[in-house]
LOKELUM-253655 format. One line per field, with one value per residue: residue in one letter; x, y, z of N, C-alpha, C in turn. Coordinates in pm, whole numbers, plus 50000, padded with zeros to 5 digits. Last residue first. Layout:
BEGIN
r = [a; ...]
n_px = [X; ...]
n_py = [Y; ...]
n_pz = [Z; ...]
ca_px = [X; ...]
ca_py = [Y; ...]
ca_pz = [Z; ...]
c_px = [X; ...]
c_py = [Y; ...]
c_pz = [Z; ...]
//
This chain:
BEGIN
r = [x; x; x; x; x; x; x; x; x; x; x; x; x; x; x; x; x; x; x; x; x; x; x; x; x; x; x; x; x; x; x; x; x; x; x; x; x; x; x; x; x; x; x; x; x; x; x; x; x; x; x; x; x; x; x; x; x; x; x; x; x; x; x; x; x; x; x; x; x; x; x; x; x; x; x; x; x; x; x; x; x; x; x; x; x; x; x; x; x; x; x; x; x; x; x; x; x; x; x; x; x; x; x; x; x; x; x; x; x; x; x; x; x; x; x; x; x; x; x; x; x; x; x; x; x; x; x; x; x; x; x; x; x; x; x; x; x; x; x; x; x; x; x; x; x; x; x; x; x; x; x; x; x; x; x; x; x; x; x; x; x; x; x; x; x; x; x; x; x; x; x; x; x; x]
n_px = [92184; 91946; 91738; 91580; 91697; 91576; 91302; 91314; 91410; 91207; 90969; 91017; 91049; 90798; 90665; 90785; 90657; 90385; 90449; 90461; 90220; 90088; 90146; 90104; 89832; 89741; 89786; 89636; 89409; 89445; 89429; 89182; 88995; 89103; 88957; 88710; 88680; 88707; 88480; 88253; 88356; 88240; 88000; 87907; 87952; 87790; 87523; 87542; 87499; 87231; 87147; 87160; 87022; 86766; 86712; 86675; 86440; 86274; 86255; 86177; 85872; 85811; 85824; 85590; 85381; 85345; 85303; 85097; 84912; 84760; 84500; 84660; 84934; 84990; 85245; 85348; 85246; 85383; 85596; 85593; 85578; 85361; 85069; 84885; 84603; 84788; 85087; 85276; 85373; 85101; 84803; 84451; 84142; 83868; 83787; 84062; 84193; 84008; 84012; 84266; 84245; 84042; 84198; 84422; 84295; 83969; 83720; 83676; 83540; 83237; 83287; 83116; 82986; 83142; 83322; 83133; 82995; 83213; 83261; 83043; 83089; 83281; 83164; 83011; 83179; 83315; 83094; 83015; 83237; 83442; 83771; 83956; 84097; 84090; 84153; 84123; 84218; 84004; 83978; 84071; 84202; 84441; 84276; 84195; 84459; 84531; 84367; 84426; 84687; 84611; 84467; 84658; 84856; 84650; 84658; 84840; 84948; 84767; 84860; 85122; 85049; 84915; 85093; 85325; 85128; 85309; 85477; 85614; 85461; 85237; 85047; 84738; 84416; 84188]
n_py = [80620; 80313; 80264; 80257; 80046; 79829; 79826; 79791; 79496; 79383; 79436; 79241; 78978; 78967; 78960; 78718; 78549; 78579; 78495; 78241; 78185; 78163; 77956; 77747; 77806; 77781; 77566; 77365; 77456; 77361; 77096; 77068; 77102; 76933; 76718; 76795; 76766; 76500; 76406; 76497; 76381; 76087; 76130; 76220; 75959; 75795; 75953; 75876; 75560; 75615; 75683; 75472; 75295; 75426; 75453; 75148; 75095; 75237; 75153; 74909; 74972; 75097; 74890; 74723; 74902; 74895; 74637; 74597; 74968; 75055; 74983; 74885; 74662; 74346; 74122; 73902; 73583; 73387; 73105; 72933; 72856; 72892; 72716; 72689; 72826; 73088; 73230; 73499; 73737; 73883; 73760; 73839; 73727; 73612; 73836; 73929; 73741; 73636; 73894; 73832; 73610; 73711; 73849; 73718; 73540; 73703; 73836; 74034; 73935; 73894; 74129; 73980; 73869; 73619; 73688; 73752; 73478; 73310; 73462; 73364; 73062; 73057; 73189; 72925; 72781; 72795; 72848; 72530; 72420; 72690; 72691; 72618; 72414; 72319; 72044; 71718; 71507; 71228; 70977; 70798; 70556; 70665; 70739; 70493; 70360; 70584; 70559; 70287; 70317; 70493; 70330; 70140; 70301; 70379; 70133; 70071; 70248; 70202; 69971; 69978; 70145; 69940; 69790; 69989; 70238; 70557; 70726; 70818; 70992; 71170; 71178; 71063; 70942; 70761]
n_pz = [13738; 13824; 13910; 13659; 13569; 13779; 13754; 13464; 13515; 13677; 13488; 13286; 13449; 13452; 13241; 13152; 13326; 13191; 12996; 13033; 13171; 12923; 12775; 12952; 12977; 12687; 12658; 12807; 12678; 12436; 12469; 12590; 12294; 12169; 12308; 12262; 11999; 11931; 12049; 11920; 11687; 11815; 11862; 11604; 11493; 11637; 11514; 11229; 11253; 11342; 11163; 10970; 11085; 11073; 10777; 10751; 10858; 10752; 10515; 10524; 10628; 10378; 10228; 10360; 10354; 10028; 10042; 10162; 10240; 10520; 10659; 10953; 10908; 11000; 11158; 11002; 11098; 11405; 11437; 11686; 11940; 12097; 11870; 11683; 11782; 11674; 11780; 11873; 11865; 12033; 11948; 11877; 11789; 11644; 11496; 11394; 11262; 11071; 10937; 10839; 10651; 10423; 10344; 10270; 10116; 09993; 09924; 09659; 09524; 09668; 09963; 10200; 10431; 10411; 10650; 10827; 10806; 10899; 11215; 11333; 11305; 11495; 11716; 11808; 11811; 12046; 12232; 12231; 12356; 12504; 12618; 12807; 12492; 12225; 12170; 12163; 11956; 11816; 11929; 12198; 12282; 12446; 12660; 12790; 12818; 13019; 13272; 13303; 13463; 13629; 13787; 13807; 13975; 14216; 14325; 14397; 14593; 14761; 14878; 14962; 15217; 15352; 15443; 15538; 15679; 15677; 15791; 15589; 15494; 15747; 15867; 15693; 15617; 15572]
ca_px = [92154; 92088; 91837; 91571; 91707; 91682; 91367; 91250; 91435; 91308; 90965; 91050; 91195; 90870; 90616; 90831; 90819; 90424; 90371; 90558; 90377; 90040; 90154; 90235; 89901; 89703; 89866; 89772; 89402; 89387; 89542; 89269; 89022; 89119; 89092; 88756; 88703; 88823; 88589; 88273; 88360; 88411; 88069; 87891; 88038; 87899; 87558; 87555; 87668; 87363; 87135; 87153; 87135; 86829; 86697; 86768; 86559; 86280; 86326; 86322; 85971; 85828; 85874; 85766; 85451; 85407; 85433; 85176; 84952; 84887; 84500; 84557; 84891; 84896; 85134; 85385; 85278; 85302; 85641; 85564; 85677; 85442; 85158; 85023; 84625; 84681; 85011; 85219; 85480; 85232; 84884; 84598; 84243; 83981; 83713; 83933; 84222; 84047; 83876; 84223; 84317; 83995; 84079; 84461; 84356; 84143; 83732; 83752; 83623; 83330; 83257; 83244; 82970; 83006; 83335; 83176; 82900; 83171; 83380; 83065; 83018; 83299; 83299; 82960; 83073; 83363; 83148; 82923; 83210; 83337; 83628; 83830; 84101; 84043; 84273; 84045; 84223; 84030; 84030; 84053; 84080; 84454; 84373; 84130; 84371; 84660; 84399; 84263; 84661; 84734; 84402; 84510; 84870; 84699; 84517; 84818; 85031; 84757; 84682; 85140; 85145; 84841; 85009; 85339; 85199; 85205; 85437; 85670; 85428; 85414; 85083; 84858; 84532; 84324]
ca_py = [80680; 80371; 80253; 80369; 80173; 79840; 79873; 79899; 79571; 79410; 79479; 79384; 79059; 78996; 79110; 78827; 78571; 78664; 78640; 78315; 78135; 78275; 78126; 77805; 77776; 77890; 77638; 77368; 77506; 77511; 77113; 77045; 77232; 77046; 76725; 76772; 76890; 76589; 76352; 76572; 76519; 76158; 76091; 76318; 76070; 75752; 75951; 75984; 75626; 75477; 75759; 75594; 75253; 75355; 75579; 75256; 75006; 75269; 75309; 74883; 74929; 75148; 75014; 74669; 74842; 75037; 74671; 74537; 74815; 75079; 75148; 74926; 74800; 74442; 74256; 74009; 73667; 73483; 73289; 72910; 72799; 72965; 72761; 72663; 72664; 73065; 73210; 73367; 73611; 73913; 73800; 73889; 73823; 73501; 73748; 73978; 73810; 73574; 73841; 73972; 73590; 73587; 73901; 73811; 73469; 73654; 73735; 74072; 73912; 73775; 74122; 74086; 74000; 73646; 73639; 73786; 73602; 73291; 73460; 73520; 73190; 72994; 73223; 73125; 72772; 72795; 72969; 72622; 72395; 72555; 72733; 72640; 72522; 72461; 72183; 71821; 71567; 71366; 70995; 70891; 70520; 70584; 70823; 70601; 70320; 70554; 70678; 70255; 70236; 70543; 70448; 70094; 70241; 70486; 70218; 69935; 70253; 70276; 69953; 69903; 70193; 70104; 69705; 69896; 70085; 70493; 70689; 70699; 70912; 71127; 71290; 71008; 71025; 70717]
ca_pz = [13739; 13766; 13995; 13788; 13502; 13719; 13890; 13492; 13435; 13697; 13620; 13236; 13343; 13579; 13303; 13057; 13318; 13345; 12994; 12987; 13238; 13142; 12797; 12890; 13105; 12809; 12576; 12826; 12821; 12457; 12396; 12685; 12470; 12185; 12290; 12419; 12091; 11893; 12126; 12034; 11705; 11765; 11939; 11670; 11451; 11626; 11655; 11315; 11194; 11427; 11306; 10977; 11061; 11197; 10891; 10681; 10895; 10873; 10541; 10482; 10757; 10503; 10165; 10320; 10461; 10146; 09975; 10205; 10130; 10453; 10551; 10895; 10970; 10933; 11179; 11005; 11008; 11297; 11427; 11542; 11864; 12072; 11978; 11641; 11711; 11756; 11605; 11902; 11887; 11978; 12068; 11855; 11864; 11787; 11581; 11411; 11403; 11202; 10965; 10914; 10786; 10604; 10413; 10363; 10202; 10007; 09947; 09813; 09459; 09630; 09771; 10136; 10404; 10346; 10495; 10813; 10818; 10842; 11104; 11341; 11275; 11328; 11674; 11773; 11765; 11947; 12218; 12212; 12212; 12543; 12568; 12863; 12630; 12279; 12177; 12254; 12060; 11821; 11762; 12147; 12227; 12311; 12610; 12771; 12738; 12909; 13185; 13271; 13270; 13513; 13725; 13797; 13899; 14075; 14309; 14327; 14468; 14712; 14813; 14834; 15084; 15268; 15353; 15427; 15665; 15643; 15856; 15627; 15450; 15678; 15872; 15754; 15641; 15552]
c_px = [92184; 92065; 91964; 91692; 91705; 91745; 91533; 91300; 91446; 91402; 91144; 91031; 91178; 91019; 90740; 90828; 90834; 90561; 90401; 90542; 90449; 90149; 90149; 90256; 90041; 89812; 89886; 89820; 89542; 89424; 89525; 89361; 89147; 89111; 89171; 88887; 88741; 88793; 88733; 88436; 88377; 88464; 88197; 88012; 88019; 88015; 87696; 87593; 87657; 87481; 87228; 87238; 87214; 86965; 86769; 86774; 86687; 86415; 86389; 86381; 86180; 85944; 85928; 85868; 85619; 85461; 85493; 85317; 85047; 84901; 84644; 84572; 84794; 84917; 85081; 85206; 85307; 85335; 85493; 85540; 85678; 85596; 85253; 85088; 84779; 84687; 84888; 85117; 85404; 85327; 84984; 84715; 84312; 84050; 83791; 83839; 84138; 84072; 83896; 84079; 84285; 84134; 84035; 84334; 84341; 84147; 83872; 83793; 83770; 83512; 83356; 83240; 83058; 82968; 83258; 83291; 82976; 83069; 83319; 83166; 83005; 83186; 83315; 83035; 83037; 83303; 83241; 82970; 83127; 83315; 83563; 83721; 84036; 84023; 84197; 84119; 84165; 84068; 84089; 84091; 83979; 84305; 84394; 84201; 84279; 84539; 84462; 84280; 84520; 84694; 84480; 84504; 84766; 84764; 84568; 84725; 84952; 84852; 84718; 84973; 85125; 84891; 84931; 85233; 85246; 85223; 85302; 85588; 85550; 85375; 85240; 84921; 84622; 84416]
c_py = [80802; 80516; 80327; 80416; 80256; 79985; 79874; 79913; 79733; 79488; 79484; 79445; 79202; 79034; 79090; 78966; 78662; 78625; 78667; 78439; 78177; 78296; 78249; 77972; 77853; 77904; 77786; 77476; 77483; 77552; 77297; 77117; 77199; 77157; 76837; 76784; 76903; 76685; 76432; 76547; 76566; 76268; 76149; 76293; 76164; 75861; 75892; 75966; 75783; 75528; 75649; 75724; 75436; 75332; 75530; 75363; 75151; 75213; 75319; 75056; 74883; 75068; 75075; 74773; 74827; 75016; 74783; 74582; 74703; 74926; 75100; 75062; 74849; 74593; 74329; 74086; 73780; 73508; 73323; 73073; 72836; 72975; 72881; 72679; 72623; 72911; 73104; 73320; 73457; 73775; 73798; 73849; 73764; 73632; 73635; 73941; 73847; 73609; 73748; 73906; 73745; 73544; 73751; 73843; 73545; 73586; 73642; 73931; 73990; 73837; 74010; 74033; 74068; 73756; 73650; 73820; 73675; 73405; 73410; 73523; 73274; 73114; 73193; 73184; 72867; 72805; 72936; 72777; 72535; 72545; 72652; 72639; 72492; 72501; 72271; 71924; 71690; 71411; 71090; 70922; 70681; 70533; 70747; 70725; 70403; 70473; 70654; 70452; 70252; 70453; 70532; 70242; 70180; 70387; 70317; 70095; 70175; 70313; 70072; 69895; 70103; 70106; 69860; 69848; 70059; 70337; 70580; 70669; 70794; 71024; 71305; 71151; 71006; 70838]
c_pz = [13579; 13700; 13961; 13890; 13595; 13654; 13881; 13686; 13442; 13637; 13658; 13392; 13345; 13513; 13457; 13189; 13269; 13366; 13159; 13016; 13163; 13164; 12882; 12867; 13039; 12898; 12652; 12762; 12863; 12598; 12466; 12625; 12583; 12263; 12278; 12430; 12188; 11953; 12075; 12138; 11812; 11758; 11937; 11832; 11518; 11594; 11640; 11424; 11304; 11399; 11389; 11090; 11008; 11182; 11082; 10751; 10831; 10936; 10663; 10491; 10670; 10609; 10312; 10296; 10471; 10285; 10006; 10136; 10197; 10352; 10510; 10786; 10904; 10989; 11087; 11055; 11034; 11185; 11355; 11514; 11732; 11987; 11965; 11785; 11687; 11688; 11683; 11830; 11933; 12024; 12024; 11957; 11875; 11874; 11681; 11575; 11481; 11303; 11095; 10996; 10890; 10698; 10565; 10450; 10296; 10153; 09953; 09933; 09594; 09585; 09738; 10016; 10275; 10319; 10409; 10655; 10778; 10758; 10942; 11240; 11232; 11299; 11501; 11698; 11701; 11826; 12080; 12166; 12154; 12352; 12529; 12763; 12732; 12389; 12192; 12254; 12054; 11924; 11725; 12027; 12129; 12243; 12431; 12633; 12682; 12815; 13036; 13123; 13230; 13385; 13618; 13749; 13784; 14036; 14207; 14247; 14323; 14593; 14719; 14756; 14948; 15173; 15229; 15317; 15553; 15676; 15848; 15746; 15506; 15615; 15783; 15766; 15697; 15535]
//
């Protein structure tokens, strides 16, 4: 039952095959509503999810009850699932992470850090802004410099043509 158009189908086809996914949309939609648990891991198979609890479990286990935190088994998570920037795993992309860990640094040196870093930015934001200006009063000043020049050329050589005349003047006389 190929066809090269679908207006080229019959009528009687057209209405088997509408009947036929229709039929397979509600048998889907029952199917669908008889389910307790949805299915959210992907490709990965039960078996690899499996391994995974695991390997994360062992992992927890390995560590001195009193090391045993939120923070440790959320590291521990990354760990073993991995990382993707702006995207919180089981939550989608809709849902902001936590703040990146930086290995070896406290959370409060972190915090310390990235409110310098913000500060050193805002910083270098004024500078540059003023270096802007500075450089925008010199510019000014050289023009002011280079007109003053001109004026003066232009006097200095009225003057040297006065005293030239001047001097072909005296000569003349006797």
């Amino acid at each position: 039952m190929r066809h090269v158009s679908w207006s080229v189908v019959d009528e009687k086809e057209k209405e088997e095959l509408i009947e036929r996914v229709r039929k397979m949309s509600s048998q889907n939609k029952e199917n669908r509503r008889k389910q307790r648990v949805n299915h959210t891991s992907g490709r990965t198979s039960f078996v690899v999810l499996m391994e995974r609890k695991n390997q994360m479990v062992q992992l927890m286990n390995a560590k001195a009850p009193e090391a045993r935190t939120d923070e440790a088994a959320a590291c521990i998570f990354r760990e073993v699932l991995g990382h993707r920037l702006g995207y919180s795993r089981g939550l989608g992309n809709s849902v902001m992470p936590e703040s990146i860990k930086v290995a070896g640094v406290s959370n409060e040196e972190y915090e310390r850090l990235a409110e310098e870093n913000e500060e050193n930015r805002k910083n270098a934001e004024y500078y540059r802004s003023r270096v802007e200006e500075i450089e925008g009063g010199f510019k000014m000043m050289r023009e002011h410099m280079r007109d003053y020049e001109q004026r003066v050329n232009m006097r200095m050589s009225k003057v040297e043509t006065e005293l030239e005349s001047q001097r072909e003047t005296s000569r003349a006389v006797p």
